[in-house]
Phi, psi and omega in degrees: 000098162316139173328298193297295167325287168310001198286297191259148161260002185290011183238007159271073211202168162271130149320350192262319175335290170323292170317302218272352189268343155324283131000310202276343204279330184301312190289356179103342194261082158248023160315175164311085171238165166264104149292174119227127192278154179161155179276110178286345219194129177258118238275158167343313188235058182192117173265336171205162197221145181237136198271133206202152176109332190284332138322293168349280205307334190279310166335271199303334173285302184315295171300029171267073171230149172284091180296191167273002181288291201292323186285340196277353161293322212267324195287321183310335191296287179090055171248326221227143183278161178278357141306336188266319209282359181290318192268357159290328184311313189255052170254142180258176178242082188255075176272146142258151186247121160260123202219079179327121185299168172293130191100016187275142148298149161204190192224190182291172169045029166256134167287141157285318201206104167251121190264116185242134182189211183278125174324320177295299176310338217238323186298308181317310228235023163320301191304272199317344166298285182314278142043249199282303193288336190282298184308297186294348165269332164288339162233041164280315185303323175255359191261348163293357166277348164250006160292309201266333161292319141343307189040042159102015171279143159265159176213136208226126167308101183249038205292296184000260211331320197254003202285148244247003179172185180276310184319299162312304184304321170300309178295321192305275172354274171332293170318307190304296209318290156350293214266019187066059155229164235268334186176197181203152154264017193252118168263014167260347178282329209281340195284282143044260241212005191022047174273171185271120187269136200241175102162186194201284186228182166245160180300324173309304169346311168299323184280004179257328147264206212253000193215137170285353170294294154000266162314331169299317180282293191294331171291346224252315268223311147315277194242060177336294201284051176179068159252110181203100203269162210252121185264332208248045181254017146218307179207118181335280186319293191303319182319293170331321193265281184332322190277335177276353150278008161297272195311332196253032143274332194110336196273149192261137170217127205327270172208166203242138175247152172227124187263349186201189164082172165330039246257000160294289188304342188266329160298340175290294160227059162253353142277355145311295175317297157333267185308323196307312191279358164094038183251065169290335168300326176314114159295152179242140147250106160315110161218187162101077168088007183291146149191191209317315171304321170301303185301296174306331203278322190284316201298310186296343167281338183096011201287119186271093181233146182256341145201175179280109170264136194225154183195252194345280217314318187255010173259002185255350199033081211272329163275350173220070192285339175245202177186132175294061188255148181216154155246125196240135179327136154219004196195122175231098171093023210073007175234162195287138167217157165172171172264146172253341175329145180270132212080342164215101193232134209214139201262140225250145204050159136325111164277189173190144178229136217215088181312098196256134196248154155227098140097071179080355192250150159296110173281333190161173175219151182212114171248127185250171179285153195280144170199144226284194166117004214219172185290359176262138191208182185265109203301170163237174198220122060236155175289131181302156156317149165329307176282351165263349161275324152338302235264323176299317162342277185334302188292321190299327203269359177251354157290284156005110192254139169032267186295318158353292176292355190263168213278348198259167181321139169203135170260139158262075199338150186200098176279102197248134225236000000 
C-alpha cells in the first residue's frame, strides 16, 4: 500500500456523501446538526460489544483533506461544481465529537460516536465514521470472547496471514490487544502499537532439514533464551519425545506448540510425556483454526493447555462479521429528526447512556436526550494508551454479571427514553 494512497482519507466515502453535501450547500442547509453512530440489533452471537476504533478514527479525520489527486479525480467525474470543489479545498473538520470511550461495553441503540457540526462537514464523513469504528469494534467484541473463556490463558493474535488485507491485520491486531489478549505475531502492530510480539517457528522450518531433531537443535541453538518448538509437522507424540531429549540435554526449552491432530488427546499426553520427566513447567500452546468455542470446550474438559494462538476466526470474526450499525441524522437546527422506517426506527437528539449497578454487576441502561454525567462524554484530548483502554476492558468485564459472559445468548435491557 503506497505512501500516497494513505496520504488523504477524504476520499474514503460513498459518492452521495458528496452529491448531498453539494445539495445542501446550494439550499442553504448548513445549519447545526447531530449524527449518531450505533448498532440497532446486537448480532445472535453477541450478548455485548466493546467499543473500539476511536483513536483510528481521529488519525484518519486528521487525514481528512481534499488535495490536488482528489480534486482533479473528483472534477474528471463531471458531477461536481467548481466552487463545491473550491470549498472542498479549503475545508476543516471544525466538528465536536461526542463519545463512549474506547473500551466501554455497550448494547444496542446507544451511541459510540456523535458527530455535531455544520451539516454538510458532519454528513461527509459518515462513511469514514462508520468504517473505522465498525471493523474494530467487531473484532474487539469477538476477541474478548476467548478472553473471557480463556479464563486467565494467554493468547497471541495469529491473524495476519488470513486477515481481510495488511491494514485489517494491523487494526485487527489493535482489537484483539483492547479485547485481552497477550500479544500478536504481527510486527508491524508490535512497531505500532507497542503491543508484545510472540512467535519462533513455521512447519517449513522443519521441514528443511533433514531430521526433525535437527531443526530443533539448530532453532535452540539460534535462539537459546526463546525455545519454543513447533511438535506436530510429522508425528506429535514423537515430535514431544525428540523434544524432552533437548531438555534432559541441558537445553532449555520453554514451551512446545501443536497446530493440528486431536488436540485434547494429543495434548494430554504430551503433558504426560513432560511431568513424567519432571518439565512440568514446559507450556503447551495451541494453535491452528482456534477460538473461543474451541477454548470452553477443551478448557472445560481439563485439556492441559497453557495458551492460545488464535487467529482466521477472530480477525475475520467468522460467526459475526458484521454488526447492524448506522449513522443516522437524528438532530437539525435544534429539531428532532429520526426514522419510522420498519425495522429501522431511529431516536430524535443528542443521547446519553446512564448505567445502572445491582450489587456491583451491570443492570441495566437507560438512554436519554443529552446530559453530562453518563458514558458519552466530549471528546477530549490527550487519548488514553492502548493499555488503559485494555485495562478499561478489563475492569468492565468484572462488572459484567455472569451470564453475560457466557458463550450462549442473554438480551441485556436497554431503555431508550
Amino acid at each position: 500500500m503506497s505512501k500516497e494512497i494513505m496520504e488523504s482519507t477524504a476520499l474514503v466515502t460513498d459518492l452521495y456523501e458528496l452529491t448531498m453535501a453539494q445539495s445542501y450547500l446550494e439550499h442553504g442547509k448548513t445549519g447545526k446538526a447531530v449524527f449518531s453512530l450505533f448498532v440497532r440489533k446486537l448480532p445472535k452471537e453477541r450478548n455485548f460489544l466493546v467499543a473500539c476504533g476511536l483513536e483510528t478514527l481521529i488519525k484518519n479525520l486528521e487525514n481528512y483533506k481534499f488535495g490536488d489527486r482528489e480534486l482533479k479525480y473528483l472534477k474528471s467525474l463531471g458531477i461536481f461544481k467548481e466552487w463545491f470543489l473550491d470549498y472542498l479545498r479549503e475545508l476543516e473538520l471544525d466538528i465536536d465529537l461526542y463519545v463512549m470511550e474506547e473500551g466501554t461495553i455497550f448494547f444496542q441503540n446507544e451511541p459510540i460516536v456523535q458527530v455535531e457540526g455544520s451539516l454538510p462537514k458532519a454528513q461527509l464523513i459518515e462513511t469514514l465514521v462508520i468504517n473505522t469504528i465498525h471493523f474494530e469494534t467487531v473484532i474487539a467484541s469477538k476477541a474478548v470472547r476467548s478472553y473471557l473463556t480463556a479464563k486467565g490463558k494467554t493468547l497471541v493474535d495469529f491473524g495476519l496471514r488470513r486477515a481481510h488485507s495488511p491494514m485489517a491485520g494491523l487494526l485487527g491486531a489493535r482489537a484483539c490487544y483492547v479485547g485481552g489478549f497477550n500479544g500478536t505475531s504481527n510486527l508491524q502492530a508490535g512497531m505500532h502499537y507497542g503491543i508484545p510480539v510472540f512467535g519462533t517457528m513455521a512447519h517449513s522450518y522443519i521441514m528443511v532439514f533433514d531430521e526433525e531433531e535437527e531443526a530443533f537443535r539448530a532453532f535452540a541453538k539460534s535462539f537459546p533464551d526463546k525455545v519454543f518448538l513447533l511438535i506436530d509437522t510429522y508425528d506429535t507424540v514423537e515430535g514431544a519425545r525428540k523434544a524432552l531429549k533437548l531438555m534432559k540435554e541441558g537445553i532449555k526449552v520453554l514451551g512446545v506448540r501443536i497446530d493440528s491432530g486431536e488436540i485434547p488427546q494429543l495434548c494430554r499426553e504430551v503433558r504426560r510425556l513432560l511431568d513424567e520427566e519432571g518439565f512440568k513447567d514446559v507450556k503447551i500452546l495451541v494453535s491452528g483454526g482456534v477460538d473461543e468455542y474451541d477454548i470452553e470446550r477443551w478448557l472445560s474438559e481439563g485439556v492441559p493447555i497453557d495458551a492460545f494462538g488464535v487467529g482466521t476466526k477472530v480477525l475475520t470474526s467468522s460467526d459475526a462479521p458484521y454488526l447492524d450499525i448506522a449513522y443516522k441524522l437524528v438532530e437539525y437546527e435544534g429539531k428532532p429528526k429520526f426514522k419510522e422506517s420498519p425495522g429501522k426506527k431511529t431516536f430524535p437528539y443528542k443521547r446519553q447512556v446512564l448505567r445502572y449497578f445491582k450489587d456491583g454487576k451491570f443492570h441495566y441502561d437507560r438512554v436519554i436526550r443529552y446530559e453530562e454525567g453518563g458514558l458519552v462524554k466530549k471528546l477530549t484530548f490527550p487519548l488514553p494508551s492502548l493499555k488503559d483502554i485494555r485495562e478499561r476492558v478489563l475492569q468492565q468485564l468484572s462488572q459484567l454479571p455472569d451470564e453475560l459472559k457466557e458463550l450462549k445468548k442473554v438480551e441485556y435491557r436497554v431503555e431508550v427514553e
